[in-house]
C-alpha positions in Angstrom: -22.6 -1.5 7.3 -22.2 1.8 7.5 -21.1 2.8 10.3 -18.0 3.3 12.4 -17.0 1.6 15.9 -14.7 2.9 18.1 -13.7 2.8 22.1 -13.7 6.0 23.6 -14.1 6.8 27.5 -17.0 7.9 28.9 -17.1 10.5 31.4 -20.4 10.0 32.2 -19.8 6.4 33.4 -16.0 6.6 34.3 -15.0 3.6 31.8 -13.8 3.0 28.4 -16.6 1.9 26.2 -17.4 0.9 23.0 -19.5 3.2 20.8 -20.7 3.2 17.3 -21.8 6.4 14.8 -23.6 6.5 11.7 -22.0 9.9 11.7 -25.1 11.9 13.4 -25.2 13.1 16.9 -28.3 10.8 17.9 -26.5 7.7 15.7 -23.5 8.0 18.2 -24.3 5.4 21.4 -22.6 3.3 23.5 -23.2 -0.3 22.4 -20.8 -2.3 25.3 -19.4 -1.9 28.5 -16.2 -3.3 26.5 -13.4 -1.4 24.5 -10.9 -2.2 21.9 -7.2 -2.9 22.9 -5.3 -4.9 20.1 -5.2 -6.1 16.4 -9.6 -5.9 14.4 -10.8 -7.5 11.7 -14.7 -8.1 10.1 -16.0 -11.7 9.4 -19.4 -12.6 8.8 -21.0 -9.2 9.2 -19.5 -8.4 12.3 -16.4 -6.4 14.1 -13.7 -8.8 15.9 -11.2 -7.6 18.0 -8.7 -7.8 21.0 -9.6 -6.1 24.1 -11.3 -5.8 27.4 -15.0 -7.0 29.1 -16.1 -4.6 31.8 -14.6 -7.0 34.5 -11.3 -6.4 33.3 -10.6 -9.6 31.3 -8.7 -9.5 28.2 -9.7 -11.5 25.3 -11.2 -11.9 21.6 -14.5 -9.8 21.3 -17.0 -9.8 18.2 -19.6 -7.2 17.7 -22.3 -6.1 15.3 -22.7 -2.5 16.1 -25.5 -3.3 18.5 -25.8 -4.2 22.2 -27.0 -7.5 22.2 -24.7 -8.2 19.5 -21.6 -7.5 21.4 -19.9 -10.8 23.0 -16.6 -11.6 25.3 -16.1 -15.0 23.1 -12.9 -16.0 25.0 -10.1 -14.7 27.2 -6.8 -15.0 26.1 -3.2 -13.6 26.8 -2.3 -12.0 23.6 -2.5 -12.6 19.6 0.3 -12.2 17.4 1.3 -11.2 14.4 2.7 -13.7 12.0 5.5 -11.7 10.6 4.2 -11.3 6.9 0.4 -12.1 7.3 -2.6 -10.6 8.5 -3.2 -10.9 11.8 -6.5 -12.7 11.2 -7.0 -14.8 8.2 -10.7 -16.3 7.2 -11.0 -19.2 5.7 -14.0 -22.2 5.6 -16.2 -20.2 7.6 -13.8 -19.5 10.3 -11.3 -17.1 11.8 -7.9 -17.3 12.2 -5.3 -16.4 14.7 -2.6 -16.8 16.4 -2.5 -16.3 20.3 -1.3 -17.4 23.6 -3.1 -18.3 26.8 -1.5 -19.4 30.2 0.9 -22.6 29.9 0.9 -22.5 26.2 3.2 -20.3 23.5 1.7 -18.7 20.2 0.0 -21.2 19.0 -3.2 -21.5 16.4 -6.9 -20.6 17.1 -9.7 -20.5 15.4 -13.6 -18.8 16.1 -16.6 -19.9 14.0 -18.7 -16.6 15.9 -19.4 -18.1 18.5 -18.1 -18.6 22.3 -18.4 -22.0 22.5 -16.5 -22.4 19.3 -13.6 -20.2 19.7 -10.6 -22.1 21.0 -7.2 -23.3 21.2 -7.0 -25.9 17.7 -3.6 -27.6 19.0 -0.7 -26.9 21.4 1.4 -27.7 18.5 4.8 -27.3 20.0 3.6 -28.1 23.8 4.4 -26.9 26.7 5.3 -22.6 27.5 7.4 -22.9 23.8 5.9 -21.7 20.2 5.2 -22.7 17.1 6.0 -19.7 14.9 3.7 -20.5 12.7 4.4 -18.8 9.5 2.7 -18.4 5.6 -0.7 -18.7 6.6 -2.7 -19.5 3.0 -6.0 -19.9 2.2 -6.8 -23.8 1.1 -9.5 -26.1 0.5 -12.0 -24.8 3.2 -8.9 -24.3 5.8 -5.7 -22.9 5.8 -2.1 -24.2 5.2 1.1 -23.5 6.9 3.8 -24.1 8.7 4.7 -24.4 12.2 7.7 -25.3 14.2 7.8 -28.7 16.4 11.0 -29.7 18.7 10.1 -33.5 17.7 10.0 -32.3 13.4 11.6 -29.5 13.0 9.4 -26.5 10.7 7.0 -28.7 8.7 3.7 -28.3 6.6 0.4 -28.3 8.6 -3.4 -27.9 7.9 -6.5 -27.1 9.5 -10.2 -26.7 9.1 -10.9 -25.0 12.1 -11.1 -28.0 14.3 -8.9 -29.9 16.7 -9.5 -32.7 14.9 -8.5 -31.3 11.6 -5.2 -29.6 12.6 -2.9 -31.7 11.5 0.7 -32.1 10.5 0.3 -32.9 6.8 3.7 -34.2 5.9 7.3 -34.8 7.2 8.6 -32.9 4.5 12.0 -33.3 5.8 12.6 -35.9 8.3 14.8 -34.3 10.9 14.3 -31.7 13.3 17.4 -28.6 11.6 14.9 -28.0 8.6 11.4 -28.9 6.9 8.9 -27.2 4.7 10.9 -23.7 4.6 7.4 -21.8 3.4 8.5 -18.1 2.9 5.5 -15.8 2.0 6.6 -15.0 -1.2 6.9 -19.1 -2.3 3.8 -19.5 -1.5 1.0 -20.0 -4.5 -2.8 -21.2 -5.0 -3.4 -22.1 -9.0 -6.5 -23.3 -9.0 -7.0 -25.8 -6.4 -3.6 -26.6 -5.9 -0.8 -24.8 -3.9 2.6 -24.8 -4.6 5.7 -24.4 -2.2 9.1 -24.5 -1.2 9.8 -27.3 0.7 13.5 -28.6 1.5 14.9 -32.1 2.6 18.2 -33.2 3.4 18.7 -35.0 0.0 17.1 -32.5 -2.3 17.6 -29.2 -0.8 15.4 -26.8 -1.4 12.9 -27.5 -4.5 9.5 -27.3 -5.8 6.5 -29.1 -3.7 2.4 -29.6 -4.0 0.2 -29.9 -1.5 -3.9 -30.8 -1.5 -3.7 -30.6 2.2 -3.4 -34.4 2.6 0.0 -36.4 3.0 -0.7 -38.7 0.1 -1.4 -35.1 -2.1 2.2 -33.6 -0.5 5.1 -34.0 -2.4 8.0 -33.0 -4.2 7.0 -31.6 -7.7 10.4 -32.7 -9.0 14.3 -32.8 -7.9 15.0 -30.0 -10.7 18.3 -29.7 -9.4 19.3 -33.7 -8.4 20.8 -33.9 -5.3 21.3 -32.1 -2.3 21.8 -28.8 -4.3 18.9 -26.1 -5.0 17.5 -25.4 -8.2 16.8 -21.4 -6.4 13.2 -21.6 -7.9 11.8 -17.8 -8.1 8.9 -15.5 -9.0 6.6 -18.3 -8.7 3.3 -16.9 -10.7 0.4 -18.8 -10.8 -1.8 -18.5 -14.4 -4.9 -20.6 -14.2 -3.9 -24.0 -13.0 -0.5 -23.6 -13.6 2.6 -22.2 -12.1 5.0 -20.3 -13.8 8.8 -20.0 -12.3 12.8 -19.4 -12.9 14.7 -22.3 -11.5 18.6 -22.9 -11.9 19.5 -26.2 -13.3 23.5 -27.2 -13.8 22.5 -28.5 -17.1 20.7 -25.6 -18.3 20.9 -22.6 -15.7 18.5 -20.7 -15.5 15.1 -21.3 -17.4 11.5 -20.3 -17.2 9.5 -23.1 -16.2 5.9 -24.1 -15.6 4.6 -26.9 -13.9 0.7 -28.3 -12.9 2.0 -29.9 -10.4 3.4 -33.4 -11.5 6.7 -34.4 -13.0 5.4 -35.0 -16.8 3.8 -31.5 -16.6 6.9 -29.4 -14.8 8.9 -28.5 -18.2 11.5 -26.3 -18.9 10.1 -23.7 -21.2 13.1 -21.4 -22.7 16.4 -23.3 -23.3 19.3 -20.6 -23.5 23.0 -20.3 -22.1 21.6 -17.5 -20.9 18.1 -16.6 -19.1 16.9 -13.5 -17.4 13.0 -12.5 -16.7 11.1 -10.2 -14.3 7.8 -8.6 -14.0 6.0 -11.7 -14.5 2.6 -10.8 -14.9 -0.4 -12.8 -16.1 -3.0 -11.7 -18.9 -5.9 -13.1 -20.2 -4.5 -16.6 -19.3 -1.5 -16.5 -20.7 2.1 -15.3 -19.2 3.3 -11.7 -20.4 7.2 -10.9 -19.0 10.4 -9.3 -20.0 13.2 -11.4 -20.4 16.5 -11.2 -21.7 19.0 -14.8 -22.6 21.5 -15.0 -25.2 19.8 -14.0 -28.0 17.2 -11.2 -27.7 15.9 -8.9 -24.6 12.4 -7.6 -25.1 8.9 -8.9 -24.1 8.0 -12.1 -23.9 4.5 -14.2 -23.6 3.8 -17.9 -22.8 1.0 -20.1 -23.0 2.3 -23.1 -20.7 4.2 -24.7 -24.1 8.0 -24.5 -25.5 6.5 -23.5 -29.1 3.9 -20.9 -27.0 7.2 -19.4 -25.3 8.7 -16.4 -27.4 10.0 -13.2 -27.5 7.2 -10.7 -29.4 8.9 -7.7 -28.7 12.0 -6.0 -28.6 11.1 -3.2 -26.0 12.6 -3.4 -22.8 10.5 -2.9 -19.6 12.1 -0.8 -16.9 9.3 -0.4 -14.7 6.3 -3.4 -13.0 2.8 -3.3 -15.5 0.0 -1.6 -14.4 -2.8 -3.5 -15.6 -5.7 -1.1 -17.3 -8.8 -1.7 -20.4 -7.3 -5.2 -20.8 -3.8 -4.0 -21.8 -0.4 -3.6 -19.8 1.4 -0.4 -18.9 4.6 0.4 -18.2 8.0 2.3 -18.8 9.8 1.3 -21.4 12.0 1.7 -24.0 12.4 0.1 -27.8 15.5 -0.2 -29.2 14.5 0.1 -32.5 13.0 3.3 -33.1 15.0 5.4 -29.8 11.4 5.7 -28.2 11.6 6.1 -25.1 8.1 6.5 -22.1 4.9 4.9 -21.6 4.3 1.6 -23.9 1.2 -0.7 -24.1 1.0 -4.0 -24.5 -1.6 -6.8 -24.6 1.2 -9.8 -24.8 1.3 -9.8 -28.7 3.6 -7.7 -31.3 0.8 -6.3 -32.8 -0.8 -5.0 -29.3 2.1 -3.6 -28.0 2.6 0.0 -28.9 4.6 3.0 -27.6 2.0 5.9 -26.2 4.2 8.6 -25.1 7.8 9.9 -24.8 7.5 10.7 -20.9 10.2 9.2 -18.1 9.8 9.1 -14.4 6.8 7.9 -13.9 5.8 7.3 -10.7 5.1 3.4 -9.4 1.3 4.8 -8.7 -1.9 5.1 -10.9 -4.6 6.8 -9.8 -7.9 5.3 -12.3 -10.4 8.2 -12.2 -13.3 7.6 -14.7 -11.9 6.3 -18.1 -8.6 7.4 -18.0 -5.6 6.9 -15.2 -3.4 9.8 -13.7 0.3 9.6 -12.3 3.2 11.4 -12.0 5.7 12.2 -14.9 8.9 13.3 -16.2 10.4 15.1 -19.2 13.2 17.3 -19.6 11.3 21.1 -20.4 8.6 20.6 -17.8 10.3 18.5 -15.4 8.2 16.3 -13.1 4.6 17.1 -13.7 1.0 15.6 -13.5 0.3 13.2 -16.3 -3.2 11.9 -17.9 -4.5 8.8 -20.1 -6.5 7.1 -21.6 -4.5 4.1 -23.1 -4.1 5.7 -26.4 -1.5 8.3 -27.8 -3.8 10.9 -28.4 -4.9 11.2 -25.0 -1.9 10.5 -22.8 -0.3 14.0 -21.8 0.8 15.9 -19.4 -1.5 17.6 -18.5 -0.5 21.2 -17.2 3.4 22.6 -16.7 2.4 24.0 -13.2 5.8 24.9 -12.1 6.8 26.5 -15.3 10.0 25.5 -17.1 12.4 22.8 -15.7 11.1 22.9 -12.1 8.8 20.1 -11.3 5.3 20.6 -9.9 5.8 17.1 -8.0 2.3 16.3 -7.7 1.8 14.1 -4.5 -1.4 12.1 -2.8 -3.3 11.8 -6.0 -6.7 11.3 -5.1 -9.5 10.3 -7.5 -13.1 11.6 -6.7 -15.4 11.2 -9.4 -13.4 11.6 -13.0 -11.4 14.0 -11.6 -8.7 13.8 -8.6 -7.3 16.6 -6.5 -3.5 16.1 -5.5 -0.9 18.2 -3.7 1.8 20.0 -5.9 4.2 23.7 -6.1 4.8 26.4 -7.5 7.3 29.8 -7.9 3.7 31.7 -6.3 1.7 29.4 -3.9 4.6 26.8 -2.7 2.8 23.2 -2.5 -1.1 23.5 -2.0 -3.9 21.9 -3.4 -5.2 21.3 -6.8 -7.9 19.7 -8.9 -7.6 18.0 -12.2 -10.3 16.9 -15.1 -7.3 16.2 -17.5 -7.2 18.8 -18.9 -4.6 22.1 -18.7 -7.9 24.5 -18.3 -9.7 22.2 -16.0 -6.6 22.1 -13.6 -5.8 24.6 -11.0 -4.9 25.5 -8.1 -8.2 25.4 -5.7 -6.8 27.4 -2.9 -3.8 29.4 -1.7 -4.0 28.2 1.6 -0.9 29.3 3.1 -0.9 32.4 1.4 2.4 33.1 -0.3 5.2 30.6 -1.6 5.8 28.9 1.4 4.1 24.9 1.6 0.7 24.3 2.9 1.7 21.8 5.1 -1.3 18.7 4.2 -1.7 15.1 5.5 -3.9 13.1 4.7 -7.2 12.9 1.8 -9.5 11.2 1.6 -12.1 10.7 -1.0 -15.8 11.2 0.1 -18.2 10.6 -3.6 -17.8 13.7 -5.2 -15.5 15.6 -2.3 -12.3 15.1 -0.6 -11.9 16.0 2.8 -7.8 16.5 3.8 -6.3 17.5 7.2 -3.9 20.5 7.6 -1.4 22.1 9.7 -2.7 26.2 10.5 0.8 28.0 9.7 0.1 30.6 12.1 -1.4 28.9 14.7 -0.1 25.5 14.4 -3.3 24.0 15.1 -4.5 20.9 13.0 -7.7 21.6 10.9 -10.1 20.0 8.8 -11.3 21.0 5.1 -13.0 20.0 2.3 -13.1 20.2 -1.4 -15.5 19.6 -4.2 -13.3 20.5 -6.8 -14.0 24.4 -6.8 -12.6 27.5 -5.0 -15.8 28.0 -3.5 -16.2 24.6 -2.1 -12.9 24.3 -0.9 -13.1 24.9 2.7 -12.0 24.9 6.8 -15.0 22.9 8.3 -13.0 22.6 11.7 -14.9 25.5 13.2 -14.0 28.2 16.3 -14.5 25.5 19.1 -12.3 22.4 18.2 -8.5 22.0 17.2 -7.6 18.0 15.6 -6.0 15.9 17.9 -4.5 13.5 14.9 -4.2 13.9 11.1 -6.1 11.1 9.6 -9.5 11.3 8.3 -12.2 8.9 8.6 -14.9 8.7 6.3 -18.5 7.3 7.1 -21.6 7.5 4.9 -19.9 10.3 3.3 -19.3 12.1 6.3 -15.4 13.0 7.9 -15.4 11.6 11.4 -12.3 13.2 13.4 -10.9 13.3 16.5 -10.7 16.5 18.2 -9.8 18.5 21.1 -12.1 21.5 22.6 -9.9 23.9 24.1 -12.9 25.5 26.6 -12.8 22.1 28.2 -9.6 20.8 27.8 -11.3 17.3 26.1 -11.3 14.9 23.4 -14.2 14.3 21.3 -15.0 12.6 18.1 -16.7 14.8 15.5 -18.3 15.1 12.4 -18.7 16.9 9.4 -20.9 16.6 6.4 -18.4 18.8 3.9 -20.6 22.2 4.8 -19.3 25.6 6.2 -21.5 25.3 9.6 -18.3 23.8 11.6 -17.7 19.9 13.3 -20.9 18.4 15.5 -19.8 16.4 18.5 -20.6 12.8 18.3 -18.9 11.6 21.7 -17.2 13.2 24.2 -14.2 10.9 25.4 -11.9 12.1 27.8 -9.7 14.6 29.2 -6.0 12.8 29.1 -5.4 11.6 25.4 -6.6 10.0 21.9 -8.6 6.9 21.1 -8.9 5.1 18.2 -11.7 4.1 15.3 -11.2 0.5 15.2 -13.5 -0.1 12.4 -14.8 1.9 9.2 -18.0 0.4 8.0 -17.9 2.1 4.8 
């Protein structure tokens, strides 16, 4: 909403508290005698996080920026982190989480907003032990996973928020050494539907379904009969459908596709040999690069063996980067010794080589109409790169280090069309630059640690039409703020005489650069703003003299 929440301590009452800013002196108040101490998240319009109530309770807390808004909804022991999830995952109108609370492990819980209904939804493994619940997904107005029970072993479970509706869904495996082995990344929603890995003692490990019900959980098909695994990968979900490589000791290794029953799981490719990565989908169909015994190249599939080809002898060596409807990557074709940036739509006569350029970096920076990123080539070296999707406007777009020394352009930042990024020199060392895509609309904005040694900056962030990046001062060592809008002029130290940074990241609010920062003529830690202008930081909050707090949420 836009605003940012934080705790901070306030001298005036001797307490942490929490505060919010609009990112004005009179928008900065203290909402709650309350502060934050643990994993946040929003839901429904408001803040929730682990922390403390002014008696000294620890517990979940939900705010929304205002005093009356601000409520203790339970006390707990601690929340935990499910290894590869969020720590809070919404779902069905409620929240997520896994916590503990006196006599019981981690174990799930659930808030709808409310105090009355934020609880403990089932002690699944009882007693002090845990259910390590794991691969938390989103499902049919609730959440699917799986959780550990002494009595099942680790088994497939689903709630909708209520103690009533957390239930075990199916004894995948009926023993207590395995069960429903759900890893994150064998987990997939198509459509409706989600598919799994779930393993038994006489199939091994295989494809399943779930609907969240035990009549709607079940094995897909035995792809690999008996009590040997078919090693099912890269499961990619296209519309209704899955898409997947599974290992069969009839044919090895295939692509396959399944909606969930055994007449629609086929085997689409049927080769003595079968490779295929990057699989990516595109306007409903399945674009990939495959190589089996015949052909390497790029491949598309519409669900059916006759809709299953190659289309395209160039190989991809890099993951697409989806832009204007088309796929990018790095690639080569065999045929005509190109070798860079290619394009493809998923059909021969859509795929198209842009630009001889190697290198290039795993990140695209979209700014306006056209995307930015790092490049290689052999005269320039490693320099900053610009298209638009066609051959006549992808380039590089300046040599900045001249000849075969790279500019290495780093923290690419979009604001507007244009984005200012880090990058060196023989003259300046690294500082910063601006880009329009163009050689004469990119240059260096300011020398800031004069001479070719590195201007040593952290972090930017985009603010509209300005960035606003944090600094170390190579004389003094301090940390400072600045500013940019893309000209010498505008590119600035807003940090002022009076405060140094206490930290290096940059928060932005309403347009505004909330920072934390220390004043040295009273030895304390405020929070600070500044609007991008020359006239130095304006003190939001006053904290406290022994150490740093922490923005817990960023409205904007």
């Amino acid at each position: 909403n836009g605003v940012a929440i934080f705790t901070a301590y306030d001298p005036n009452t001797g307490q942490n508290r929490l505060f919010r800013s609009d990112g004005t002196t009179a928008g900065t108040v203290a909402i709650a005698d309350v502060y934050e101490n643990g994993p946040n998240t929003t839901f429904d319009g408001k803040l929730y996080f682990a922390g403390y109530s002014a008696s000294g309770d620890y517990g979940l807390i939900s705010t929304d920026g205002t005093s009356g808004g601000t409520t203790f909804l339970a006390a707990i022991d601690r929340i935990y982190n499910p290894y590869e999830a969020d720590v809070f995952f919404e779902s069905g109108g409620h929240l997520f989480f896994i916590a503990s609370k006196g006599n019981t492990g981690s174990e799930l819980w659930a808030t709808d907003g409310t105090a009355a209904g934020t609880h403990l939804l089932r002690d699944i493994e009882p007693g002090s032990g845990s259910s390590q619940i794991l691969n938390i997904t989103a499902y049919n107005g609730g959440i699917l996973f799986s959780a550990w029970n002494s009595e099942v072993g680790r088994e497939l479970w689903f709630s909708d928020g209520t103690t009533a509706g957390t239930v075990l869904v199916e004894d995948v495996n009926p023993a207590t050494d395995a069960g429903a082995d759900l890893y994150s990344h064998d987990v997939t929603n198509a459509g409706t539907k989600t598919f799994f890995l779930g393993q038994t003692n006489a199939t091994s490990e295989e494809l399943w379904i779930s609907d969240g019900t035990a009549a709607g959980t079940h094995l897909v098909e035995d792809l690999e009969p008996g009590s040997n695994s078919s090693n099912v990968q890269h499961l990619t979900a296209v519309g209704d459908d899955v898409f997947f490589l599974a290992y069969t000791s009839e044919n090895e290794t295939e692509l396959w596709t399944s909606d969930g029953t055994e007449a629609g799981t086929v085997a689409l490719t049927d080769s003595s040999y079968f490779f295929a990565s990057y699989l990516t989908e595109l306007n409903g169909e399945l674009v990939f690069y495959a190589s089996d015994s015949n052909v390497s190249g790029l491949w598309s599939s519409d669900g059916t063996v006759g809709g299953t080809a190659s289309y395209s002898d160039v190989i991809a060596n890099s993951d697409f980067f989806a832009f204007g409807g088309a796929l990018y990557f790095q690639g080569f074709d065999p045929d005509s010794g190109n070798s860079g940036l290619f394009q493809t739509d998923g059909t021969a006569a859509g795929t198209a080589f842009v630009k001889s350029v190697s290198g290039i970096s795993a990140e695209f920076v979209v700014a306006g109409t056209r995307f930015f990123f790092e490049g290689y080539d052999s005269s320039s070296g490693y320099e900053l790169w610009v298209s638009d999707g066609t051959a006549s406007g992808t380039m590089q777009v300046k040599d900045i280090y001249l000849g075969g020394n790279s500019g290495d352009p780093d923290k690419i930042t979009a604001i507007g069309n244009r984005v200012v990024f880090t990058a060196r020199d023989a003259t300046n060392g690294r500082e910063l630059w601006v880009s329009d895509g163009t050689a004469l609309g990119t240059t260096l904005l300011k020398d800031i640690n004069v001479g070719s040694d590195d201007s040593q900056i952290y972090d930017i962030e985009a603010a509209g039409s300005r960035a606003f990046f944090t600094l170390s001062d190579s004389s003094t060592y301090e940390i400072r703020l600045w500013t940019t809008d893309g000209t010498t002029a505008g590119t600035i130290d807003v940090t002022g005489s009076q405060y140094t940074l206490a930290d290096t990241p940059v928060h932005v609010v309403n347009g505004k650069a909330v920072v934390q920062v220390y004043d040295s003529t009273d030895g304390r830690y405020s929070w600070a703003v500044s609007d991008g202008t020359g006239t130095g930081l304006t003190t939001l909050v006053t904290t406290n003299t022994t150490g740093s707090t922490t923005i817990v949420y960023n409205g904007e």
